[in-house]
C-alpha positions in Angstrom: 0.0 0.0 0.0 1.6 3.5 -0.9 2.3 6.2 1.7 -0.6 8.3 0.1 -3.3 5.5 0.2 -2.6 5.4 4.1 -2.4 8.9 4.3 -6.0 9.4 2.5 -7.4 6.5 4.8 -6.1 7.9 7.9 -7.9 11.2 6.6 -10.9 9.5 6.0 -11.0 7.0 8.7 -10.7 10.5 11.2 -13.4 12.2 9.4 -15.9 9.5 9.9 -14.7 8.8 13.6 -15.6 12.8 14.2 -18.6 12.6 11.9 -20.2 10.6 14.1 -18.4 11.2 17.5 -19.1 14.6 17.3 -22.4 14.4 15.7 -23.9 12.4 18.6 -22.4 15.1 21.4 -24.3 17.4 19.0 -27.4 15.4 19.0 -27.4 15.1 23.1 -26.2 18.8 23.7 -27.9 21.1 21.1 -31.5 22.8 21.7 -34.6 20.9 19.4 -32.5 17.9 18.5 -34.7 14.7 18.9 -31.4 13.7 21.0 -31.6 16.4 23.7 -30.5 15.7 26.9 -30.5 11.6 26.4 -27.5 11.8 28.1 -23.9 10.0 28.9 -24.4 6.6 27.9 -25.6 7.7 24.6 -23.0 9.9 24.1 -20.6 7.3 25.1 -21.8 4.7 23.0 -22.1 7.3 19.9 -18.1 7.2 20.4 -17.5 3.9 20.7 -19.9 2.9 17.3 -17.9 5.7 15.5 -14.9 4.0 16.2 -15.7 0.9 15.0 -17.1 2.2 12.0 -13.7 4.2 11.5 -11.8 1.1 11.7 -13.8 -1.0 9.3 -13.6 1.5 6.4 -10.1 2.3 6.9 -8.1 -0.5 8.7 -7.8 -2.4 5.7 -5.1 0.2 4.1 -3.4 2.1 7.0 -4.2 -0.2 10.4 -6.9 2.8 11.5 -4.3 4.4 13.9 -7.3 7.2 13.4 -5.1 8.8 16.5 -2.0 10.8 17.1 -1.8 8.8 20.6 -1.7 5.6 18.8 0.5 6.5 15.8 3.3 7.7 18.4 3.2 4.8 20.5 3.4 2.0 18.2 6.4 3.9 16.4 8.2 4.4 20.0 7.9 0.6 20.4 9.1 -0.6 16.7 5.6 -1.2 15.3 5.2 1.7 12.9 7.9 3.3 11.0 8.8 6.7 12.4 9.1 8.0 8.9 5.2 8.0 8.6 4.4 9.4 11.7 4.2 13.1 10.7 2.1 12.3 7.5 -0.1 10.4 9.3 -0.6 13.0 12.3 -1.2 15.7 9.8 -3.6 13.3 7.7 -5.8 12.6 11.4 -5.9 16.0 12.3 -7.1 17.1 8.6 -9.9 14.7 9.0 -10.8 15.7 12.2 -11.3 18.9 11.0 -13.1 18.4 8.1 -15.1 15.9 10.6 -16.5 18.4 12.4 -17.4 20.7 10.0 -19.5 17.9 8.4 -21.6 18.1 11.9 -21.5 21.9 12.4 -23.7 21.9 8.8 -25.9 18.8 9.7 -26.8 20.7 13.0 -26.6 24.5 11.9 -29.9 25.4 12.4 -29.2 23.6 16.1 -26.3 25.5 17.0 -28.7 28.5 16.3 -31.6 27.5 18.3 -28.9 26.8 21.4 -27.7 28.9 23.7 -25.5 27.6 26.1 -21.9 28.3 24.4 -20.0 26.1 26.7 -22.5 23.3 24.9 -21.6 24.7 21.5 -17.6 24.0 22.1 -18.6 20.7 23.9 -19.4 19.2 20.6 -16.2 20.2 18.9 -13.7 20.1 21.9 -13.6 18.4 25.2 -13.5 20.6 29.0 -12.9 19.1 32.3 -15.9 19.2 34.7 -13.3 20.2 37.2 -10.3 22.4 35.9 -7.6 21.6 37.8 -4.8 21.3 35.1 -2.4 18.4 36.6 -5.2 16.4 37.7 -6.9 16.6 34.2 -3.4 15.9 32.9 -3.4 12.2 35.4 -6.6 11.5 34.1 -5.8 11.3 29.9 -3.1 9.6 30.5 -4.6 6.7 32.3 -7.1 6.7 30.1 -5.2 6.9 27.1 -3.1 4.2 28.5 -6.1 2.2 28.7 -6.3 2.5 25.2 -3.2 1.7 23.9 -3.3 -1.3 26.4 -6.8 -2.3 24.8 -5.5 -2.5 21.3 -2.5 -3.6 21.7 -4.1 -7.0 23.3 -6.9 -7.4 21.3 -5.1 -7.0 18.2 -2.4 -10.0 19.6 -2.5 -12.8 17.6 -3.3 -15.5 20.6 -7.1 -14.0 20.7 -7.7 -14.9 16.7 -10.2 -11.5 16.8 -9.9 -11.1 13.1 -12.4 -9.0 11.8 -14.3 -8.5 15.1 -11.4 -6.6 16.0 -12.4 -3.3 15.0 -15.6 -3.8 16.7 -14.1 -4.7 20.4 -12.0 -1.8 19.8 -15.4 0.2 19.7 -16.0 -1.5 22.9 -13.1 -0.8 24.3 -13.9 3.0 23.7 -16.8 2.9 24.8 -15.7 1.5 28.2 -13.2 3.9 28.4 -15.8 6.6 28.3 -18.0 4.9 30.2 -15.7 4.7 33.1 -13.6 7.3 32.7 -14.9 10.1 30.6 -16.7 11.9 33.6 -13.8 14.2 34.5 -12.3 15.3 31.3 -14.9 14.0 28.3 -12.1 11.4 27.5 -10.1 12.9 24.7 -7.8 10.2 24.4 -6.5 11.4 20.8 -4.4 14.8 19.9 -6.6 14.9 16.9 -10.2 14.2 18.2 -10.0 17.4 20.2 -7.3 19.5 18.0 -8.9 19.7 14.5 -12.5 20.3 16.0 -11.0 22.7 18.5 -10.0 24.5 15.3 -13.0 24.2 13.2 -15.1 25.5 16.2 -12.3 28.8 16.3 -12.8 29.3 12.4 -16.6 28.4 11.8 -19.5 31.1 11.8 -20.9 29.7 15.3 -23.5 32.0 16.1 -22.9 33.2 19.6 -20.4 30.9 20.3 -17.7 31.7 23.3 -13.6 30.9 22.6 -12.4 28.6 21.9 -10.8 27.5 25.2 -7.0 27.2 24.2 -5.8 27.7 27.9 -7.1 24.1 28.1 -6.4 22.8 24.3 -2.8 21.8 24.6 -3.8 18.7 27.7 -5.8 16.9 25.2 -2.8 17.2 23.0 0.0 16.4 25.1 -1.1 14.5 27.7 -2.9 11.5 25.5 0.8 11.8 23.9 2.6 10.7 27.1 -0.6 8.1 28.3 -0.5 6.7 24.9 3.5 5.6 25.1 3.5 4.7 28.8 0.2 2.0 27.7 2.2 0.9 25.4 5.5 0.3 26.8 3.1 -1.3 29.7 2.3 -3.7 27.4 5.4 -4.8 26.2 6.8 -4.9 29.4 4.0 -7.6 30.6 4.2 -9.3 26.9 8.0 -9.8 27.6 7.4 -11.5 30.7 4.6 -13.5 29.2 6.2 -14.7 26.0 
C-alpha cells in the first residue's frame, strides 16, 4: 500500500470517527435535537460505534491508527515506521477537522436554536468538569493508556479476533468513556479534540464563546505521554509472558 493511500485512509477514517463522534455530542447537547438531553451513555456509546465504523472503512489500508496517541506509540515501540508518523498526524488532524465541519452543517440550524456556548464548544472540543490542570493531565493519561493497552491485546495474535477486531475496539472506547470520561470528556487522541478545537475557532458559530486554548494543549500532550506509557506497559508484561 503507498504512503498516500494510508495517508488518505487515515484522513478518512478520522473524518468518519468525528462525523459521528461529534455528531452524537451534537445530538445530546444542542437545543430541538430529537437527542436532547438523552445523556452520557448515549453519548458514550455514539463514540464507541464511531470508532468501530472508522476502523472498518479504513483498517484495511493504514491499520486505522485514526489517533495521534496511537500512531506515536506504536512507532516508539518498533511497530510503525517513524518516517510515517508526521504524515499520518497531519492526515488525522485534517480529517478531524473536516469531521466536524460535516456536523457543524448537519446541525446549523441547532447550534442556532442553542444557547448555552459552553454546549456549543462541547461538541467540537472536550472541557474538564473540574479544571484543575495536573489532575486533568493524570486522568488522559490513564485513560489513554487504557487505550493503547486495549489495542494492543486485542489485536495480539493468541485472541484470533480477526475481523471482530475493529468492533471490540469500539468496545473498548466505549468502556473507556464509560468509566472514565466523567472528569475530562475522555479525549484520548491529539486529533479528536485539536482539528474540532480548530473548526469551532474558524466556523461562523453564532454566539459561540472561545475557543478555550488555555485548556487545548492537555488533550494534546497528555494523550501523547498516556499513549506511550500503555504501550510500553504492554510490552513490558508481553516480555514476561512470551
Amino acid at each position: 500500500m503507498s504512503n498516500m493511500a494510508m495517508y488518505l485512509a487515515e484522513f478518512l477514517g478520522t473524518l468518519i470517527l468525528i462525523l459521528l463522534g461529534d455528531g452524537v455530542v451534537a445530538n445530546v447537547v444542542l437545543k430541538k435535537s430529537k437527542g436532547e438531553n438523552s445523556g452520557w451513555i448515549v453519548i458514550a456509546t455514539g463514540w464507541g460505534l464511531a470508532v468501530a465504523m472508522a476502523v472498518y472503512v479504513t483498517g484495511w489500508i493504514s491499520g486505522a491508527h485514526i489517533n495521534p496517541a496511537v500512531t506515536v506509540a506504536l512507532a516508539a515501540i518498533g511497530d510503525f515506521s517513524w518516517d510515517l508518523v508526521p504524515g499520518f498526524i497531519l492526515a488525522q488532524v485534517i480529517g478531524a477537522f473536516c469531521g466536524a465541519v460535516l456536523v457543524y452543517l448537519t446541525y446549523k440550524n441547532h447550534f442556532d436554536a442553542t444557547d448555552d456556548k459552553n454546549g456549543k464548544l462541547g461538541v467540537f472540543a472536550t472541557a474538564p468538569e473540574i479544571r484543575n490542570i495536573k489532575w486533568n493531565i493524570i486522568t488522559e493519561i490513564i485513560g489513554t493508556a487504557m487505550l493503547l493497552i486495549g489495542i494492543l491485546g486485542i489485536g495480539h495474535g493468541n485472541n484470533n479476533t480477526g475481523a471482530l477486531g475493529a468492533l471490540l475496539v469500539g468496545f473498548l472506547v466505549w468502556s473507556i468513556g464509560l468509566s472514565l470520561g466523567g472528569p475530562t470528556g475522555y479525549a484520548i487522541n491529539p486529533a479528536r479534540d485539536l482539528g474540532p478545537r480548530i473548526a469551532h475557532a474558524l466556523l461562523p458559530i453564532k454566539d459561540k464563546r472561545d475557543s478555550d486554548w488555555g485548556y487545548g494543549w492537555v488533550p494534546v500532550a497528555a494523550p501523547i505521554i498516556g499513549g506511550v506509557l500503555g504501550a510500553f506497559i504492554y510490552k513490558f508484561f508481553l516480555n514476561m509472558w512470551m
